[in-house]
C-alpha positions as CSV (number, residue, x, y, z in Angstrom):
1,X,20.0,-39.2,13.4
2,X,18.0,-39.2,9.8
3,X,14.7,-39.6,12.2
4,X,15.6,-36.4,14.1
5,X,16.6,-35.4,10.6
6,X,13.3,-35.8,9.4
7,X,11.3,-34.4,12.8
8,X,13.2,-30.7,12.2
9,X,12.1,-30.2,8.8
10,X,8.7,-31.3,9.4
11,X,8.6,-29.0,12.5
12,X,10.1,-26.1,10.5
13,X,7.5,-26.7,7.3
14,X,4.5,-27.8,10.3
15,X,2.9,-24.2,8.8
16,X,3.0,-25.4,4.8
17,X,1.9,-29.2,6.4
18,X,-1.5,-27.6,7.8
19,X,-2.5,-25.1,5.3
20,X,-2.2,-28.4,3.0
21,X,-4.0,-30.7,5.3
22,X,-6.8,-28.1,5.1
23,X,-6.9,-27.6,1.6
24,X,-6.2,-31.5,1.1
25,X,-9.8,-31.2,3.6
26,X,-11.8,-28.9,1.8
27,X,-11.3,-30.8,-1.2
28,X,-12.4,-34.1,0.7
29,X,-15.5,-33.0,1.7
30,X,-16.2,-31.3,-1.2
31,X,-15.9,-33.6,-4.0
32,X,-15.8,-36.6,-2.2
33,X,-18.7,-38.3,-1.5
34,X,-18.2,-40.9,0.5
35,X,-17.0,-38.0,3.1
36,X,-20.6,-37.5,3.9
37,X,-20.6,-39.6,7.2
38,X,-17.4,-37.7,8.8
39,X,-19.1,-33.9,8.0
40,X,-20.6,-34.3,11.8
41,X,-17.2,-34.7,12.9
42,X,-16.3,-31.9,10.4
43,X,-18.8,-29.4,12.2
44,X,-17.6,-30.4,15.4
45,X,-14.3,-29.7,15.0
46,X,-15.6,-26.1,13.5
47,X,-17.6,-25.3,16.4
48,X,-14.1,-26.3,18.8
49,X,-12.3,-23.7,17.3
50,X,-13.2,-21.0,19.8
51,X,-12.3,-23.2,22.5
52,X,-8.7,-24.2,21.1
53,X,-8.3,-20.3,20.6
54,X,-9.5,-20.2,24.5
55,X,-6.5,-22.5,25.6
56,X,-4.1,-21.4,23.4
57,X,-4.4,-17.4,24.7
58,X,-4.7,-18.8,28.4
59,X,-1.6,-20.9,27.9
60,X,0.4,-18.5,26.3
61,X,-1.0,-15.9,29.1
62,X,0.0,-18.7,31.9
63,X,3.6,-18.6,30.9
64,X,3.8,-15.2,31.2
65,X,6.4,-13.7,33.6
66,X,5.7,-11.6,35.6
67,X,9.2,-9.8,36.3
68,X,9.6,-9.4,32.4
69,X,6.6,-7.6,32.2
70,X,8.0,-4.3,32.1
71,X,6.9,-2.0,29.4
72,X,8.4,-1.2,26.0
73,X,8.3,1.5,23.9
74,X,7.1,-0.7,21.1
75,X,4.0,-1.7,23.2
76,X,2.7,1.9,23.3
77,X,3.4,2.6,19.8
78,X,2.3,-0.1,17.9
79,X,-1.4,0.1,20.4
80,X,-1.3,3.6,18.7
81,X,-1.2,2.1,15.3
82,X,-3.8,0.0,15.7
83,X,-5.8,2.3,17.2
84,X,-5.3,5.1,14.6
85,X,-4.8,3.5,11.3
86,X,-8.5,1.7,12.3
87,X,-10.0,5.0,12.9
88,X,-8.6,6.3,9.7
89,X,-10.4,4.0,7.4
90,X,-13.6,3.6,9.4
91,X,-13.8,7.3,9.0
92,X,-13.8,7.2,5.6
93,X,-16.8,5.0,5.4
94,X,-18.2,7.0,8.4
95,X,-17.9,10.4,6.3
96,X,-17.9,9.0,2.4
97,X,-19.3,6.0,2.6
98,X,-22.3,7.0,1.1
99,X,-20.3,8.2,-2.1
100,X,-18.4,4.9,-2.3
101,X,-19.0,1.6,-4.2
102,X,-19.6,-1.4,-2.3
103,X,-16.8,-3.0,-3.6
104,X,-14.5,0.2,-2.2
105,X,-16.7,-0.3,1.3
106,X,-16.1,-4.2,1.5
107,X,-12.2,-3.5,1.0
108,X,-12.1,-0.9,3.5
109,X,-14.1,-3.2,5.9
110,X,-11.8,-5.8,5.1
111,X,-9.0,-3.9,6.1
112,X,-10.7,-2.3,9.1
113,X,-10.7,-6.0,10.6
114,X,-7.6,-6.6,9.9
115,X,-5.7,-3.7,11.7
116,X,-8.1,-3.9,14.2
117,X,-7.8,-7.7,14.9
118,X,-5.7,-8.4,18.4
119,X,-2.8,-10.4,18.3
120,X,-2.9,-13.8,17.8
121,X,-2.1,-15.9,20.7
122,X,0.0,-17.9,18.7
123,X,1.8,-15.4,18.4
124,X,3.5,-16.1,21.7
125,X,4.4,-19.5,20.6
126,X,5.8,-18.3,16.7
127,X,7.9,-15.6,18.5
128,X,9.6,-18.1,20.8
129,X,9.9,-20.4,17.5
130,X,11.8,-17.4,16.1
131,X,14.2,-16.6,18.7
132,X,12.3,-13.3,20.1
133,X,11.3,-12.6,23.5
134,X,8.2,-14.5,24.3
135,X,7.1,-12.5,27.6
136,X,7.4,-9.4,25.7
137,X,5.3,-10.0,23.1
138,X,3.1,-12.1,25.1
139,X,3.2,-8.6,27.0
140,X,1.9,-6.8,23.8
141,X,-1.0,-9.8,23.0
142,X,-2.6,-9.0,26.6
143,X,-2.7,-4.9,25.6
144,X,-3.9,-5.8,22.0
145,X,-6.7,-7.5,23.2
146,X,-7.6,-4.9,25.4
147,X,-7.7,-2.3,22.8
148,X,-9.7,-4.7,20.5
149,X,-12.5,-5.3,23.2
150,X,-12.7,-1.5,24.0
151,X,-12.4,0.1,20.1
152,X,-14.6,-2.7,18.3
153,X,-17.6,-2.2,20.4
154,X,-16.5,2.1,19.7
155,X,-16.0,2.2,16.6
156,X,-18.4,-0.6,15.2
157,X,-21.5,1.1,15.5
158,X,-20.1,3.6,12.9
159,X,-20.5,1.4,10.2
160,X,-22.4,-1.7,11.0
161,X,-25.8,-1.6,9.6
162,X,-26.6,-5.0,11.1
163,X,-27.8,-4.0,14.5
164,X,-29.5,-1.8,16.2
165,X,-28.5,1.6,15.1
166,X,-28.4,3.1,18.8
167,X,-24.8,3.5,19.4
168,X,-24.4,2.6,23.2
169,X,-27.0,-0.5,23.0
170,X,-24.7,-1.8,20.2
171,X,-21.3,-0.9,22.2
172,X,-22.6,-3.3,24.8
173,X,-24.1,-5.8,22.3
174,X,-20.6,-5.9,20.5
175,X,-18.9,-6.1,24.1
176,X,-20.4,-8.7,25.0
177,X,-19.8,-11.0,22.2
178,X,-16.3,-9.7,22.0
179,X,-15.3,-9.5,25.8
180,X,-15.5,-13.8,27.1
181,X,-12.8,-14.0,23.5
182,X,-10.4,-11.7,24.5
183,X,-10.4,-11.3,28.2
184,X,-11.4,-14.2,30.0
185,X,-8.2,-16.4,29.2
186,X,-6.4,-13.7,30.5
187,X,-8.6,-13.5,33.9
188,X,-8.2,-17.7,34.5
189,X,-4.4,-16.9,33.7
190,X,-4.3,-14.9,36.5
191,X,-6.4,-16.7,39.3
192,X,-4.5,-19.5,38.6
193,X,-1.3,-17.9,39.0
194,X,-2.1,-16.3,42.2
195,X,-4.1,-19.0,43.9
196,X,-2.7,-22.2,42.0
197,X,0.8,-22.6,41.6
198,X,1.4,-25.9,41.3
199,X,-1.8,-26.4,38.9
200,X,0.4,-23.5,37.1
201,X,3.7,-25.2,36.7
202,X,2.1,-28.4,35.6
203,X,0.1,-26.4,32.7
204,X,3.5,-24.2,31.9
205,X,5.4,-27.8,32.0
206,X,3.2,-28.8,28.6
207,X,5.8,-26.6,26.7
208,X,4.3,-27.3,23.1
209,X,1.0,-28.3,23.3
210,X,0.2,-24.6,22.2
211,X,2.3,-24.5,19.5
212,X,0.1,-28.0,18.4
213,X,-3.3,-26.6,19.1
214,X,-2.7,-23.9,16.9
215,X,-1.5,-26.2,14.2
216,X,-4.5,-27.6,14.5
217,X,-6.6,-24.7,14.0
218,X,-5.0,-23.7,11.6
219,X,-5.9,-26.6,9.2
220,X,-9.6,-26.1,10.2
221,X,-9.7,-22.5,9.7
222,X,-7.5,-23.1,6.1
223,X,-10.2,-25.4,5.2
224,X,-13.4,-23.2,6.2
225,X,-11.1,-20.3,3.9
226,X,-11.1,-22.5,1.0
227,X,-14.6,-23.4,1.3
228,X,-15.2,-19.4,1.9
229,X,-13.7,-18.6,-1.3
230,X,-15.0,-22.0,-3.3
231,X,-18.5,-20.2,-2.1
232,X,-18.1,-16.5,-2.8
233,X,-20.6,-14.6,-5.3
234,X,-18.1,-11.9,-6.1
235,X,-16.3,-12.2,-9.7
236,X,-12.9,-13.8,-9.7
237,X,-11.2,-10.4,-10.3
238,X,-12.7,-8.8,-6.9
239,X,-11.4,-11.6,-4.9
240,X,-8.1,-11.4,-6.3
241,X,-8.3,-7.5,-5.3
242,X,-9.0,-8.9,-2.0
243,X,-6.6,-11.4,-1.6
244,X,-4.1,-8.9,-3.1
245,X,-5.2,-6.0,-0.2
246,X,-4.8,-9.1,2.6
247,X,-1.0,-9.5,1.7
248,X,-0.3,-6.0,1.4
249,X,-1.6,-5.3,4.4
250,X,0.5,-8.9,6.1
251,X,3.1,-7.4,4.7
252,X,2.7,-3.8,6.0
253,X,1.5,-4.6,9.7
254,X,5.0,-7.1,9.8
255,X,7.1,-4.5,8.4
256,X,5.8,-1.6,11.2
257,X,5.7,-3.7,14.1
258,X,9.2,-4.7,13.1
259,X,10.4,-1.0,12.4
260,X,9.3,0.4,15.6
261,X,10.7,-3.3,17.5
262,X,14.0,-2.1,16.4
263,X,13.9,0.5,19.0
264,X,14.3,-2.2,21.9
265,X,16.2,-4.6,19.8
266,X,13.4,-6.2,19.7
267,X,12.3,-7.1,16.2
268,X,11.0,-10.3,16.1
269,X,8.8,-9.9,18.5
270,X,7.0,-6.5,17.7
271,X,7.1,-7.9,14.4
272,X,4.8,-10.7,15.2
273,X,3.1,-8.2,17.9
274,X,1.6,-6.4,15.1
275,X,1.5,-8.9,11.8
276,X,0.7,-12.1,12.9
277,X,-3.6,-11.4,13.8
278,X,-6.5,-13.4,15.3
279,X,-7.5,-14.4,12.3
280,X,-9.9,-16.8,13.3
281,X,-11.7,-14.5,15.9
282,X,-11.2,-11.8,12.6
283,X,-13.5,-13.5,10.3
284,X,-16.1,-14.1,12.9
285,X,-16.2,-10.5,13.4
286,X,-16.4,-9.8,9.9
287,X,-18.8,-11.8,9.1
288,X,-21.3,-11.1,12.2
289,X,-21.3,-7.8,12.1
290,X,-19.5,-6.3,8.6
291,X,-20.2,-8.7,5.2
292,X,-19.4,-11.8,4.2
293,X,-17.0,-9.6,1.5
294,X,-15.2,-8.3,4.1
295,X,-13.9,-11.5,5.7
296,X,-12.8,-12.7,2.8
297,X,-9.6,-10.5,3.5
298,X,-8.9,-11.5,6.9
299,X,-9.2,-15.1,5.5
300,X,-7.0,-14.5,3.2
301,X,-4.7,-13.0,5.8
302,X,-4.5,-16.2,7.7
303,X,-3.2,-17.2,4.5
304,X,-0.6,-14.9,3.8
305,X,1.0,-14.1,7.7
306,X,1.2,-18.0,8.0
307,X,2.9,-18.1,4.7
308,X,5.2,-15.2,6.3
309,X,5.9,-17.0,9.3
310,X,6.8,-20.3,7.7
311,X,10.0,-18.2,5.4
312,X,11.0,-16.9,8.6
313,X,11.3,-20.2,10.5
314,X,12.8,-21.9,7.5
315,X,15.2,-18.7,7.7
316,X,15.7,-19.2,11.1
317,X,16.7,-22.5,11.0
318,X,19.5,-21.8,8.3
319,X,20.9,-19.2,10.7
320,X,20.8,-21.4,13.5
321,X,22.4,-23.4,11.8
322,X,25.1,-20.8,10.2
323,X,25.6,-20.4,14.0
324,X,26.2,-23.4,14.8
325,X,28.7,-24.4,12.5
326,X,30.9,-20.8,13.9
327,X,29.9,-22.3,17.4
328,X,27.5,-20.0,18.3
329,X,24.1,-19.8,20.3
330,X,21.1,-19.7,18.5
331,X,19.9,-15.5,18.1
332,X,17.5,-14.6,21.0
333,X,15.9,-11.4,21.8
């Protein structure tokens, strides 16, 4: 009993455990020399991301169903926020960029990637955590990633002055880089589940091996932050502006997406539909095609939704258990 004790609360503080492990990483390898042997391991576990981020989109897309696909009013209008509320501030730099500060351009940037960013494919695996509907959201992941890969390569050639300059040579530059992230998972997901169902019901019998895979890259990408930030040029009140935009904007994106879920009763899961971001894929965005500055508040948004998700699982689990004690089920969307 205290061992199954002890496996729920690590499971509802696994979020705190990883940021730590990162930082508790970063630290390692920074002021630790003896650490020098394992940085090859380091790297390699760096350059892995993308493929972790590859398996844990195709396996939240592989336990999709099919029959709960149907489409909510909260999918259409949080794809219009995103959309819009992206167009908005790259119009600003579009039209006044010229007339701004860099510091003003780097926090708009910042922000751009962030509202632009598609949900995470964790996402999937933090809304089931929470008791929301995981198809539905999953649902809203697929369409978010669509309207990434179309409006990035659209509206990126606006304000990127790291390429080209010729806006449809870039829209396909950008397309390609951005397209094998976002769609492919989602293309496997579905050849398998037409022409390989058994390979399909083995995959969807690995229940949590999502849920551990993003874990993982979440202490990677919590280390690579720190080491961001341990390595940044700007003065220590310009990154607190930044890391101070990043949580206002967590917070902002979780409140909409669960203001407009309420419309379907579904909060929990729009809510994570439209806060909880690809970071990961985010920063490499940012920091191919934007500035360095930029990412710094998507990195500091990994931070700040994972801090976010980690109150509402340790809220979730005081409600369950509220419920339990009156002998009810757990809440579910």
């Amino acid at each position: 009993m205290q061992l199954e004790t002890i496996k729920n609360k690590l499971k509802t503080n696994s979020l705190f455990i990883s940021i730590l492990i990162g930082f508790v990483g970063f630290l390692a390898f920074r002021y630790i020399p003896q650490t020098k042997p394992l940085r090859p391991v380091a790297s390699f576990m760096v350059e892995s991301l993308p493929v972790c981020l590859f398996f844990i989109l195709f396996f939240s897309f592989c336990k999709l169903e099919v029959r709960e696909m149907k489409p909510r009013r909260w999918h259409l209008y949080l794809g219009v926020v995103q959309i819009i509320s992206t167009g908005i501030f790259v119009a600003m730099i579009y039209f006044f960029g010229n007339k701004l500060s860099d510091k003003t351009v780097f926090l708009l940037e910042g922000i751009i990637i962030c509202t632009i960013a598609p949900t995470a494919a964790s996402a999937a695996v933090m809304t089931a955590k929470l008791g929301g509907n995981e198809s539905s959201q999953t649902s809203y992941t697929i369409i978010s990633n669509i309207i990434a890969a179309v409006f990035i390569p659209l509206y990126f050639p606006l304000i990127c002055t790291t390429i080209s300059g010729v806006f449809f040579d870039d829209f396909l530059f950008i397309l390609r880089k951005v397209f094998p992230v976002l769609v492919l998972p989602l293309i496997f997901s579905v050849i398998i589940r037409v022409f390989f169902p058994r390979l399909l019901k083995l995959i969807n019998s690995a229940k949590e091996i999502g849920f551990y895979l993003w874990l993982f890259t979440l202490s990677i990408q919590s280390a690579r932050i720190f080491q961001n930030v341990a390595n940044s040029t700007t003065g220590n009140s310009f990154l607190c502006t930044l890391f101070i935009v990043g949580f206002a904007v967590t917070l902002l994106q979780f409140a909409i997406g669960k203001y407009f879920g309420h419309i379907d009763q579904q909060r929990i899961s729009a809510g994570q539909g439209l806060g909880q971001k690809n970071t990961v894929f985010a920063i490499w965005i940012a920091i191919m095609f934007l500035s360095p500055e930029a990412a710094i508040v998507p990195s500091s948004y990994l931070l700040w939704q994972n801090l976010v998700n980690a109150v509402q699982m340790r809220l979730r689990d005081k409600d369950s258990q509220i419920r339990k004690e009156k002998g009810l089920e757990p809440y579910q969307e």
